[in-house]
TIZA-406606 format. One line per field, with one value per residue (C-alpha): residue in one letter; residue number from 1; x, y, z; chain. Coordinates in pm, whole numbers, plus 50000, padded with zeros to 5 digits. Layout:
res <- (A; ...)
n <- (NUM; ...)
xx <- (X; ...)
yy <- (Y; ...)
zz <- (Z; ...)
chain <- (A; ...)
This chain:
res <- (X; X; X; X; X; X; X; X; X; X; X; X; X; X; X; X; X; X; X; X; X; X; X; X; X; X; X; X; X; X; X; X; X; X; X; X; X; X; X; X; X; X; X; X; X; X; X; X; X; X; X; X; X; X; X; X; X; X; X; X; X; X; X; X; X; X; X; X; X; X; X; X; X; X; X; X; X; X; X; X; X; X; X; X; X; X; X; X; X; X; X; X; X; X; X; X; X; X; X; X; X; X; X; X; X; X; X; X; X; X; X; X; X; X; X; X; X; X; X; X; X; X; X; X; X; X; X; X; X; X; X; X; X; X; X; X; X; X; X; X; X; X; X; X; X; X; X; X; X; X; X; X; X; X; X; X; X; X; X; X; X; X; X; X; X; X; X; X; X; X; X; X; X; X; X; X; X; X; X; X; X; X; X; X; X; X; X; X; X; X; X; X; X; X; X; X; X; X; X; X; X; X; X; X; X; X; X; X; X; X; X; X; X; X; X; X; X; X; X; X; X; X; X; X; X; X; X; X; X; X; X; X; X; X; X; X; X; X; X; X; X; X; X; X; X; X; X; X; X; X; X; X; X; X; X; X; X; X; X; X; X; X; X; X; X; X; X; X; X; X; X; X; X; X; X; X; X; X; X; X; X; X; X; X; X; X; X; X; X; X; X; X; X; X; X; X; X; X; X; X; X; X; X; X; X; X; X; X; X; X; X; X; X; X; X; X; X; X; X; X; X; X; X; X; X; X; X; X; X; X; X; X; X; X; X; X; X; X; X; X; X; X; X; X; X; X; X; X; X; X; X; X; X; X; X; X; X; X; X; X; X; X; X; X; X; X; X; X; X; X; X; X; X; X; X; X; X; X; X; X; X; X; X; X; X; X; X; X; X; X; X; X; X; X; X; X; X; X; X; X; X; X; X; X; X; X; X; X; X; X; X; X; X; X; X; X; X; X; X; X; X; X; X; X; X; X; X; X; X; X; X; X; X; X; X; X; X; X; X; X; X; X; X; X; X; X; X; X; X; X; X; X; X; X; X; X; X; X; X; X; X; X; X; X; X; X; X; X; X; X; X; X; X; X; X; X; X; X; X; X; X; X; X; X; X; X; X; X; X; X; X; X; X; X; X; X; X; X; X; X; X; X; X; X; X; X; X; X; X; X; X; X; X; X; X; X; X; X; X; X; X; X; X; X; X; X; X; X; X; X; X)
n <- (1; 2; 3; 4; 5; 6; 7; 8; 9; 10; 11; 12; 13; 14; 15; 16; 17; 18; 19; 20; 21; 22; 23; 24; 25; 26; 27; 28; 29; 30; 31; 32; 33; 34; 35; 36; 37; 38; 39; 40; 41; 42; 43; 44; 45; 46; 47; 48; 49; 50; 51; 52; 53; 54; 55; 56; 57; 58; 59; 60; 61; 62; 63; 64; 65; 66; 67; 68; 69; 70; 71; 72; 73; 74; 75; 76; 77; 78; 79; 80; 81; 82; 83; 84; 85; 86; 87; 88; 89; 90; 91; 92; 93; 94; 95; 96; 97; 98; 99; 100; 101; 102; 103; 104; 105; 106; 107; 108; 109; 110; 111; 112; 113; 114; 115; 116; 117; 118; 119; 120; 121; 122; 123; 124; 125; 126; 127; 128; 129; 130; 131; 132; 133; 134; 135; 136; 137; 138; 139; 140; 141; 142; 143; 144; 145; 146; 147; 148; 149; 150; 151; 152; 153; 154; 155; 156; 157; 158; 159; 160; 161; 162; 163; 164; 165; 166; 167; 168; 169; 170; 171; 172; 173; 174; 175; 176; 177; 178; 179; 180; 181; 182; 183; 184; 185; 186; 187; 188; 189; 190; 191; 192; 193; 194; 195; 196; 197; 198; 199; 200; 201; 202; 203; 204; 205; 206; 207; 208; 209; 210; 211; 212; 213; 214; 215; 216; 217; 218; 219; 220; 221; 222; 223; 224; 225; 226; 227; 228; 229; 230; 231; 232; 233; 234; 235; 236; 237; 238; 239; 240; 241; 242; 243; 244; 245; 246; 247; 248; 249; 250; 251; 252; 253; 254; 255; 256; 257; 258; 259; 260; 261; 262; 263; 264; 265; 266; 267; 268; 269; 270; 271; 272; 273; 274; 275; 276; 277; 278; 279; 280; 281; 282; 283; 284; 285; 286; 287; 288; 289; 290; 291; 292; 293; 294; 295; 296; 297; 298; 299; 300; 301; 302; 303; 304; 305; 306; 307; 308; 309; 310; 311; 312; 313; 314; 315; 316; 317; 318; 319; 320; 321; 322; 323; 324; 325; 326; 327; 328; 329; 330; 331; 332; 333; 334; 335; 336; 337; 338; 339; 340; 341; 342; 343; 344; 345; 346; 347; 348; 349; 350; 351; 352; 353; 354; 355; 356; 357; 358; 359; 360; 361; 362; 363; 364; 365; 366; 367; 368; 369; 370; 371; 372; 373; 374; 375; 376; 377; 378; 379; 380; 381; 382; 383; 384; 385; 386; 387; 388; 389; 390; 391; 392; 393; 394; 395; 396; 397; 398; 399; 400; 401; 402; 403; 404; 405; 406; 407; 408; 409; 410; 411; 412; 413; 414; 415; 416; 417; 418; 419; 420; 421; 422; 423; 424; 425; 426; 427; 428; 429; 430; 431; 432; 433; 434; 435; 436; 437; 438; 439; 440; 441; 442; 443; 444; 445; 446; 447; 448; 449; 450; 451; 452; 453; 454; 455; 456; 457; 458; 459; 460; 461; 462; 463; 464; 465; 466; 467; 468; 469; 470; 471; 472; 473; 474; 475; 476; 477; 478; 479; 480; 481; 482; 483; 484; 485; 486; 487; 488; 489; 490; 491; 492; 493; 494; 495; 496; 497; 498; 499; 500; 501; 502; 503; 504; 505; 506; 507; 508; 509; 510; 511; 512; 513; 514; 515; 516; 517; 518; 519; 520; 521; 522; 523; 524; 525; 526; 527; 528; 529; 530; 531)
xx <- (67512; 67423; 67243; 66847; 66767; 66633; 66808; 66470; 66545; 66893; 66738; 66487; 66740; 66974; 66668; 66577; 66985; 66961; 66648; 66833; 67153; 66888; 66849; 67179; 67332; 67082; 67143; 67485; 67523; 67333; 67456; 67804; 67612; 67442; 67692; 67650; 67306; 67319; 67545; 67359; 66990; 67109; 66977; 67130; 67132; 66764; 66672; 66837; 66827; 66480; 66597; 66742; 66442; 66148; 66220; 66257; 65925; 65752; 65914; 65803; 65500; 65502; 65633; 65337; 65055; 65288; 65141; 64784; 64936; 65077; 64743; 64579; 64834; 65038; 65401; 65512; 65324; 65389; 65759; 65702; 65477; 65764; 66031; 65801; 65814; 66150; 66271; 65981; 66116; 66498; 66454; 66232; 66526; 66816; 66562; 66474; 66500; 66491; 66469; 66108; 66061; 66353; 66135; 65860; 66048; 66213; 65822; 65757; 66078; 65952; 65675; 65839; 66174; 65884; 65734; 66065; 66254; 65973; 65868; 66214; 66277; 65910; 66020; 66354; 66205; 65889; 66117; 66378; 66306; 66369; 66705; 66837; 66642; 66918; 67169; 66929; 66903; 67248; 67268; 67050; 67199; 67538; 67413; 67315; 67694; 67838; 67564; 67746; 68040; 67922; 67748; 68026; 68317; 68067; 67855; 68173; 68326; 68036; 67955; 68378; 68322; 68033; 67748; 67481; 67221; 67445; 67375; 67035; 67156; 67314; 67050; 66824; 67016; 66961; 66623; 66556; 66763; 66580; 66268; 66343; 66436; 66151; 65857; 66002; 66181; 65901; 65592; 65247; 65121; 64765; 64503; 64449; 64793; 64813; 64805; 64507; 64597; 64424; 64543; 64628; 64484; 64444; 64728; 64995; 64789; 64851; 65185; 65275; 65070; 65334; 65654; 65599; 65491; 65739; 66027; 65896; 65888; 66236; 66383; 66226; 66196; 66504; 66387; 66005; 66068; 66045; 65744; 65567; 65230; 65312; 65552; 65336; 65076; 65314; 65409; 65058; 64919; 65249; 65184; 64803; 64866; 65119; 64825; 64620; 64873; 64954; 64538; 64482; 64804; 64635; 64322; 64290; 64211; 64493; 64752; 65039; 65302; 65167; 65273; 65152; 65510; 65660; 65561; 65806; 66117; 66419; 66243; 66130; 66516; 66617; 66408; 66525; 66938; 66841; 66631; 66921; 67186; 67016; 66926; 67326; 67457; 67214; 67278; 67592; 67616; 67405; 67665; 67998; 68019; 67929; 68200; 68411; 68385; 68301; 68555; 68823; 68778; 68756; 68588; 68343; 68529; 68783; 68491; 68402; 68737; 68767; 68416; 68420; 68568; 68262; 68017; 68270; 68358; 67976; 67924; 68240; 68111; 67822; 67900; 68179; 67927; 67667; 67869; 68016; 67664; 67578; 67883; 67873; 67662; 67511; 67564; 67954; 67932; 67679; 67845; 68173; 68011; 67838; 68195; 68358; 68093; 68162; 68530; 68480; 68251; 68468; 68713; 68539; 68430; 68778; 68876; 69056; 69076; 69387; 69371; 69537; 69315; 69415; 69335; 68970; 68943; 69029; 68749; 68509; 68572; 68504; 68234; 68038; 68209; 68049; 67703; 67717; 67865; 67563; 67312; 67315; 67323; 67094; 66762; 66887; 66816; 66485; 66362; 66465; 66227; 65916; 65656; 65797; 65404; 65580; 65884; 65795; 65567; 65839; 66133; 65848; 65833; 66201; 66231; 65993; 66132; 66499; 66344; 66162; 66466; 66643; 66448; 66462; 66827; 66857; 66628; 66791; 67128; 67075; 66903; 67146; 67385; 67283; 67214; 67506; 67686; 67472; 67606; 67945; 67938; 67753; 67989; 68279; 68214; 68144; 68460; 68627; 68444; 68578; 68949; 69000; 69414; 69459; 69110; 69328; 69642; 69485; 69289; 69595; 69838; 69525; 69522; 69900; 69873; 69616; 69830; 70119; 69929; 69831; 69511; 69422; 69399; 69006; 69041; 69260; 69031; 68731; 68875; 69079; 68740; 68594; 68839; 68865; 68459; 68535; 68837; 68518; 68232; 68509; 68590; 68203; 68125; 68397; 68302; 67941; 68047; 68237; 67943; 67702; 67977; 68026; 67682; 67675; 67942; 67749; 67451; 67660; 67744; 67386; 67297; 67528; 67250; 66990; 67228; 67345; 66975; 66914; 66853; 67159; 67014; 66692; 66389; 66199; 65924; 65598; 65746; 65716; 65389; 65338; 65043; 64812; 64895; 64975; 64692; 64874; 65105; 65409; 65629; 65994; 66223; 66619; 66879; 66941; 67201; 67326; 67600)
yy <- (85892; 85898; 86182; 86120; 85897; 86014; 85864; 85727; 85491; 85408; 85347; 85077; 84924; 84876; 84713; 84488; 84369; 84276; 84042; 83900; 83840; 83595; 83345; 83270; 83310; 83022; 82789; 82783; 82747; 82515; 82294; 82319; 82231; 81886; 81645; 81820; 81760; 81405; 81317; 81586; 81468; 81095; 81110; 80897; 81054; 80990; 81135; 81487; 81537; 81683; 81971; 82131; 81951; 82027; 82444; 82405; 82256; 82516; 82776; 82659; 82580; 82964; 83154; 83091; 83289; 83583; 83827; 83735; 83788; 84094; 84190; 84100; 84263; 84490; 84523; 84642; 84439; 84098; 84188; 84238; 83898; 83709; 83792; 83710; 83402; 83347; 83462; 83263; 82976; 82999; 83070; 82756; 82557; 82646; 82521; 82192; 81890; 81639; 81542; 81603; 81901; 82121; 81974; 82156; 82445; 82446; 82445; 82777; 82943; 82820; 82962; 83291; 83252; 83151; 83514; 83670; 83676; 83744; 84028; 84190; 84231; 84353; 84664; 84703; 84744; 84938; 85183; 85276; 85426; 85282; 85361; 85270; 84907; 84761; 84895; 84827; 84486; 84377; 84534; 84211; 83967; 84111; 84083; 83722; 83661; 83813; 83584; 83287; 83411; 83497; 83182; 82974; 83111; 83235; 82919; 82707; 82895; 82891; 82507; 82410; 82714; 82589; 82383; 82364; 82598; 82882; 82908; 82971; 83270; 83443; 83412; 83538; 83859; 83945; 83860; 84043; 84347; 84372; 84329; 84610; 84810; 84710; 84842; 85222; 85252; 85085; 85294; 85144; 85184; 85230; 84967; 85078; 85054; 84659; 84422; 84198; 83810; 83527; 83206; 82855; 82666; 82333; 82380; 82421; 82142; 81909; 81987; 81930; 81620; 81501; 81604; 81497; 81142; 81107; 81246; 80995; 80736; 80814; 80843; 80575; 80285; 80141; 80077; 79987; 79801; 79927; 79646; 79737; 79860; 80175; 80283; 80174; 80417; 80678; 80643; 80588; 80885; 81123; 80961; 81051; 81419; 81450; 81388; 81582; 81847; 81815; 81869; 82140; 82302; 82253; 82379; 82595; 82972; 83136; 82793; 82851; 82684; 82751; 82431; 82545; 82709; 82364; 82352; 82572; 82347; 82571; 82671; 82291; 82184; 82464; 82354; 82022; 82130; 82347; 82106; 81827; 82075; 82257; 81846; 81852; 82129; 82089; 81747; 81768; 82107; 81934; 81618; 81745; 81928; 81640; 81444; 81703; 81652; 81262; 81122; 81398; 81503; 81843; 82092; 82321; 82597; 82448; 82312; 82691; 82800; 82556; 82653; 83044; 83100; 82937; 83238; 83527; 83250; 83226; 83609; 83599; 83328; 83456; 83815; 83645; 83412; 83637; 83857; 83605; 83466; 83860; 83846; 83539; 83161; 83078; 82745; 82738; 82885; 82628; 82323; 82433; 82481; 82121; 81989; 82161; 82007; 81657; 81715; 81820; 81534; 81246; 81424; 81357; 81044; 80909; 81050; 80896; 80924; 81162; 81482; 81798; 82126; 82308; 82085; 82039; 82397; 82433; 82165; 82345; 82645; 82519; 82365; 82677; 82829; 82557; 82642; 82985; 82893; 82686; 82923; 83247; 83126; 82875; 83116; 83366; 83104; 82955; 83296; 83493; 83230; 83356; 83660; 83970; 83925; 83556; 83604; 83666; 83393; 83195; 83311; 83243; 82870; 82844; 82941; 82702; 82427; 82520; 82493; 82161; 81984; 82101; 81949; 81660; 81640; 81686; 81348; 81149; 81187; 81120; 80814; 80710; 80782; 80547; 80263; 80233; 80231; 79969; 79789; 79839; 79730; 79403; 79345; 79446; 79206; 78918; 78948; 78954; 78621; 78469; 78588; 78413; 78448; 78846; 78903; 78685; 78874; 79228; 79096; 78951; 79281; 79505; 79322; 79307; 79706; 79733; 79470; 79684; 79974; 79793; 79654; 79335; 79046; 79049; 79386; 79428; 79191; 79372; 79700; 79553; 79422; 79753; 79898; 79672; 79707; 80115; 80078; 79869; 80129; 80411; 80195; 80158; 80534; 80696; 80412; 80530; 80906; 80811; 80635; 80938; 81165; 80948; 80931; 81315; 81337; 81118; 81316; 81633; 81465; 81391; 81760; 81790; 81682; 81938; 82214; 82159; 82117; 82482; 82718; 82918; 83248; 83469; 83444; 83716; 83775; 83779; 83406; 83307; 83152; 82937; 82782; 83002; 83328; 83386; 83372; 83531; 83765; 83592; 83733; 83822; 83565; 83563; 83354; 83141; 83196; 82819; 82813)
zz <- (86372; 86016; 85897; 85824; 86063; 86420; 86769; 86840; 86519; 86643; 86999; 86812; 86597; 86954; 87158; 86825; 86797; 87103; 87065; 86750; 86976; 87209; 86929; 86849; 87206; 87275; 87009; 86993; 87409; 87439; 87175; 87357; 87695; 87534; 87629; 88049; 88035; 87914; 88218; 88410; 88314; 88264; 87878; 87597; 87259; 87137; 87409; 87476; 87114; 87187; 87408; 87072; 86831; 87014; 86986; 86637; 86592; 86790; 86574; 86254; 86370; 86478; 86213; 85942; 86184; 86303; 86019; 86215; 86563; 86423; 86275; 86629; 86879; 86678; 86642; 86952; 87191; 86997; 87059; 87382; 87426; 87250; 87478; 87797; 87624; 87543; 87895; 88092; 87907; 87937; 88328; 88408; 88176; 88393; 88691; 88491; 88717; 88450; 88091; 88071; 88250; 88046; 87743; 87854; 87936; 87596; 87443; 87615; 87491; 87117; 87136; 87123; 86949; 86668; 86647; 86760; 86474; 86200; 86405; 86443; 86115; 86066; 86343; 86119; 85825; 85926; 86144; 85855; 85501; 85216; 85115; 85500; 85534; 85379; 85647; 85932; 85782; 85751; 86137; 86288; 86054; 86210; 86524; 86462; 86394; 86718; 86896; 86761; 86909; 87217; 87254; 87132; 87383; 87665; 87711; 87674; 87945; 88192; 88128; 88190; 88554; 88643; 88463; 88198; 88384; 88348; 87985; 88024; 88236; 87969; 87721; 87985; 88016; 87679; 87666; 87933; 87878; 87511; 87682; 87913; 87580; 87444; 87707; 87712; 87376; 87072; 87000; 86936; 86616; 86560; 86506; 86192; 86045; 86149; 85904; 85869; 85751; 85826; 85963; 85804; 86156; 85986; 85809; 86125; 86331; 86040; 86016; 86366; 86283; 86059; 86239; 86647; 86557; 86257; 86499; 86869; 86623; 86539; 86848; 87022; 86774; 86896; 87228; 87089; 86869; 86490; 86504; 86774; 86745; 86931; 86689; 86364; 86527; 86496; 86127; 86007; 86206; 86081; 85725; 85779; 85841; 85624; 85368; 85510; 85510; 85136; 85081; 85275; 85116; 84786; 84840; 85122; 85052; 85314; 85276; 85507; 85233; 84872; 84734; 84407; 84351; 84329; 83967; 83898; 83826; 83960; 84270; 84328; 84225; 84474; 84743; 84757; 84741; 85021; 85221; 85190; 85330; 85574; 85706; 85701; 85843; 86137; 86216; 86141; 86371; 86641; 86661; 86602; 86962; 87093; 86901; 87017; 87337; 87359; 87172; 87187; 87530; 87464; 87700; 87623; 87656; 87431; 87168; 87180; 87082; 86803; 86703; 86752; 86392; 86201; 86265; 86067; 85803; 85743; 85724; 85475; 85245; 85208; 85094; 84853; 84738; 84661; 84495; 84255; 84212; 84090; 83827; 83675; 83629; 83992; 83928; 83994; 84325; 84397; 84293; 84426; 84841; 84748; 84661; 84957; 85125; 85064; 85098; 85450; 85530; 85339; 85579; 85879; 85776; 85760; 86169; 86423; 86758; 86716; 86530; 86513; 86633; 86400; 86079; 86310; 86308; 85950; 85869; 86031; 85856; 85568; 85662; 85731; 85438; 85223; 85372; 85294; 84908; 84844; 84996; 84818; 84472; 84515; 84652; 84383; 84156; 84300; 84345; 83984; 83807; 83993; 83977; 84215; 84355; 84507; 84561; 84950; 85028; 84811; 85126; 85384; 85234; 85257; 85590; 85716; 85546; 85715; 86036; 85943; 85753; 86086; 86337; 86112; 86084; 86444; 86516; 86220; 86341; 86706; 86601; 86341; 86516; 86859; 86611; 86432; 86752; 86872; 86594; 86597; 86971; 86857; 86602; 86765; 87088; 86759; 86649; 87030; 87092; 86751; 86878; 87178; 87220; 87144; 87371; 87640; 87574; 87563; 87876; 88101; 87984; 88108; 88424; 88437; 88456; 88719; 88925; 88882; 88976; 89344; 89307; 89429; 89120; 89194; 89179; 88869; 88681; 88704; 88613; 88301; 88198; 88227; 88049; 87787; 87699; 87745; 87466; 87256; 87293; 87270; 86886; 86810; 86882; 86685; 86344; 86397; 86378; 86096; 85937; 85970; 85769; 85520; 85420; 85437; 85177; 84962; 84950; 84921; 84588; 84498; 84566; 84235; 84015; 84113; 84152; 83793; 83660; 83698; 83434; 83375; 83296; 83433; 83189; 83100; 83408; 83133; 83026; 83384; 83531; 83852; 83899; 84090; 84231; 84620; 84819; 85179; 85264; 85428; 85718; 85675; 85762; 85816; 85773; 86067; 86323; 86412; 86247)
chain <- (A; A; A; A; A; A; A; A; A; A; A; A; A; A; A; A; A; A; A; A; A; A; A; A; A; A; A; A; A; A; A; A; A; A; A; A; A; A; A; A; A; A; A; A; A; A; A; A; A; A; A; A; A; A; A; A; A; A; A; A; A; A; A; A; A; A; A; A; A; A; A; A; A; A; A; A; A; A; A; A; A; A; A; A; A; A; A; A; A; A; A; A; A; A; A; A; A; A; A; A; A; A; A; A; A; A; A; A; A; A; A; A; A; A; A; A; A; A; A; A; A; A; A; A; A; A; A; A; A; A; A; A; A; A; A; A; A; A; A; A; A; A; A; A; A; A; A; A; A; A; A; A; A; A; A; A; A; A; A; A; A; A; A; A; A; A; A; A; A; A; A; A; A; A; A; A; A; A; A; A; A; A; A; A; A; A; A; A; A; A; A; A; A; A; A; A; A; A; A; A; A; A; A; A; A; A; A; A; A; A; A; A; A; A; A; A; A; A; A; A; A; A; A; A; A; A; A; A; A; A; A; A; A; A; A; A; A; A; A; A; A; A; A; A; A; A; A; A; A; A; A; A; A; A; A; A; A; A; A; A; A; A; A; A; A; A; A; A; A; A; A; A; A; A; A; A; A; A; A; A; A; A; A; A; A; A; A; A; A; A; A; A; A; A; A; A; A; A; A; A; A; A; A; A; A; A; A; A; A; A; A; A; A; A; A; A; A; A; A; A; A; A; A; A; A; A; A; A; A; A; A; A; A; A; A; A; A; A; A; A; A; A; A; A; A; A; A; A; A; A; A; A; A; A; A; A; A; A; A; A; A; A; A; A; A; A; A; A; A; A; A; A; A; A; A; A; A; A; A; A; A; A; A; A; A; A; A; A; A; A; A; A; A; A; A; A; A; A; A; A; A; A; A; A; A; A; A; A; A; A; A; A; A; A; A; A; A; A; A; A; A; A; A; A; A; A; A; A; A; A; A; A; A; A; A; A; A; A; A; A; A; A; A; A; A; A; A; A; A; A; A; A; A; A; A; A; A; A; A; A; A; A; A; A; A; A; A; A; A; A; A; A; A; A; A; A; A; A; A; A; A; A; A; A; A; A; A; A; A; A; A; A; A; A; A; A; A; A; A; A; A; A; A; A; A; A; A; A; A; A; A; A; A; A; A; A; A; A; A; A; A; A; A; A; A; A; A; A; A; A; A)
């Protein structure tokens, strides 16, 4: 124990690790779980894509008002609240009997994961003085790595032993157990000492305004009809609130986003590098274990092996990263993730249905080591262009646009990624029709082999044609993957522009003015754990 700082402090820090462990146990499970519960739940794509989506819009949705339910219930018992949450939630999900239900069970657990983080780091940095909140600090972002790993190899394991449920199991035991921390271990502090912010109401119902009907439009177009007047109602009342969002933005008294800080060119330039590759790395996170597994046949113990090293590699990169964005022009750490990033994707892109794991795991790697290149350097460079006095409400904005290009990435590439298959199949069984001799050949050897095998000829032809449409969707799914990565790549190219844009050194904080000054006090917000 280090000297200054009280067991009781130690005792806090242990139940508040363990809350930040929940988060990332959960995400990363049951992202490995996904392709169990479409089988399970008898979901496509579009559809199970909200299990992971729709938690992500309840905590953005969340985070903006947890300095008023920290003003209104204190510290200590909106901890408390958040982890009822979190484990009412994850228990009624492993007892989900279908696709609907473990959506509304997934709403409950959003609604505190939302306040759960915010709040932890509030308790961390409340509970330590000032020269130890850095310590205390890097303590729950280290605990957000070991989630990933637990989550990664864990969950894998008890999906492969036993099914999907059981991941809900194991985030429940940490909930719980911090919970149980929680009740006998954080003090109340007085009414007096909370903090008293109002509340951006309009704001958050106009922004869930914008992103449910934007993302059910998404998701179920396809089957709609991208005509249909169901699905224009969507988009025209999403592009209504988005509107209405903007307005309220720019001229409410307590706005939830200041918007007002976009006039500031590096942090606007920075924004939209990090909103394009956080809508990357999540999709891209959300469909690779699924690619894993679908087209590889991995299992998801084995997806968590090949995935376990991306959480250290993160932590890595992003010390490295920082520290070389500290000694020298920002802008070359940038560019070089955003190239690294392409590489991997033009990588992907280019897959067949044979690969080595270790070159996969490799990939990976660098994937995540990519994200955490481009991160650092680019919020020290969005942020050293603005007032000290906005610098927080500045991290609160980027936090809620990481969740919101998330959930957005999550819905674009489910959707993008059913169409395009869609298409491939169509074009695929177009070019089968136009080959009539090799479809016969591949046909009559097929049924040769199912003869051979001892089934009857009525028999062995209706198997060879089942197989031969498998070998088709099996060609359509991995060209649609493909198809989604290359278009990744290209954008981690564009993201070259903006990155290079920036201004190379800090100006002088008297020369700096954005438009008008911060209006509400933001929460503290982390880095995210789904790596």
């Amino acid at each position: 124990m280090n000297a200054g700082i009280s067991a009781s402090q130690w005792w806090i820090t242990l139940t508040v690790v363990l809350a930040g462990l929940v988060f990332a146990v959960d995400s990363t499970s049951v992202g490995i779980a996904i392709p169990n519960m479409m089988t399970s739940l008898r979901a496509d794509l579009d559809q199970i894509q909200w299990v992971v989506t729709i938690s992500m819009i309840m905590q953005t949705l969340l985070m903006p008002i947890t300095g008023w339910l920290t003003g209104l219930l204190g510290r200590r018992n909106l901890f408390l609240l958040s982890l009822v949450f979190v484990s009412a939630g994850t228990l009624l999900s492993s007892l989900a009997w279908s696709l609907y239900s473990i959506i509304m069970c997934r709403i409950i657990q959003g609604l505190g994961f939302g306040t759960l983080q915010p709040v932890c780091m509030a308790i961390l940095y409340s509970t330590f003085p000032p020269e130890r909140r850095g310590t205390a600090i890097g303590m729950f972002n280290l605990s957000a790595a070991l989630g990933v790993a637990i989550g990664r190899i864990s969950g894998g394991f008890l999906v492969d032993a036993f099914n999907w449920r059981m991941v809900f199991y194991l985030t429940l035991f940490f909930s719980l157990s911090s919970l149980v921390l929680g009740i006998f271990l954080l003090p109340a502090e007085p009414r007096e000492q909370r903090p008293q912010v109002t509340v951006d109401f309009w704001g958050m119902l106009t922004m869930g305004g914008f992103l449910v009907p934007l993302m059910l439009a998404l998701t179920q177009g396809r089957f709609e009809g991208w005509d249909s007047p169901y699905i224009r109602m969507l988009f025209m009342l999403s592009a209504v609130s988005f509107v209405s969002f903007i307005l309220i933005e720019l001229y409410g008294k307590t706005p939830v986003v200041n918007l007002r800080l976009y006039t500031n060119f590096d942090f606007a330039l920075g924004s939209l590098v990090q909103f394009l590759v956080s809508i990357l790395f999540m999709s891209s996170t959300f469909i690779i274990t699924i690619f894993l597994q679908r087209v590889y046949q991995y299992t998801p113990s084995q997806v968590g092996v090949l995935t376990f090293h991306e959480g250290w590699v993160f932590g890595v990169g992003a010390l490295l990263a920082g520290r070389l964005a500290d000694r020298m022009d920002p802008r070359f750490p940038l560019v070089f993730g955003l190239v690294c990033f392409a590489i991997v994707y033009f990588w992907l892109g280019g897959l067949s249905a044979v690969a080595p794991a270790a070159l996969i795991v490799g990939m990976l790697c660098l994937r995540s080591f990519s994200y955490a290149a481009v991160n650092s350097p680019n919020m020290l460079m969005a942020l050293r262009t603005l007032p000290e006095a906005q610098v927080g409400m500045a991290t609160g904005l980027f936090a809620v646009s990481r969740s919101i290009s998330g959930a957005i990435g999550v819905a674009l590439s489910a959707f993008m990624l059913e169409h395009q298959r869609a298409t491939h199949a169509i074009a695929l069984a177009q070019q089968q029709a136009g080959l009539t001799l090799p479809s016969q050949l591949a046909m009559t050897g097929l049924q040769q082999t199912f003869t051979g095998l001892g089934d009857a000829d009525s028999l062995a032809q209706v198997k060879a044609s089942a197989q031969l449409h498998h070998m088709m969707m099996g060609e359509a799914t991995i060209a649609a993957y493909q198809d989604i990565f290359i278009l990744s790549g290209f954008i981690s190219l564009f993201n070259i522009l903006p990155g290079l844009l920036r201004q190379r050194e800090e100006p002088e904080q008297d020369e700096i003015t954005v438009g008008e000054p911060q209006l509400a006090k933001p929460v503290l917000s982390s880095e995210p754990a789904d790596h």
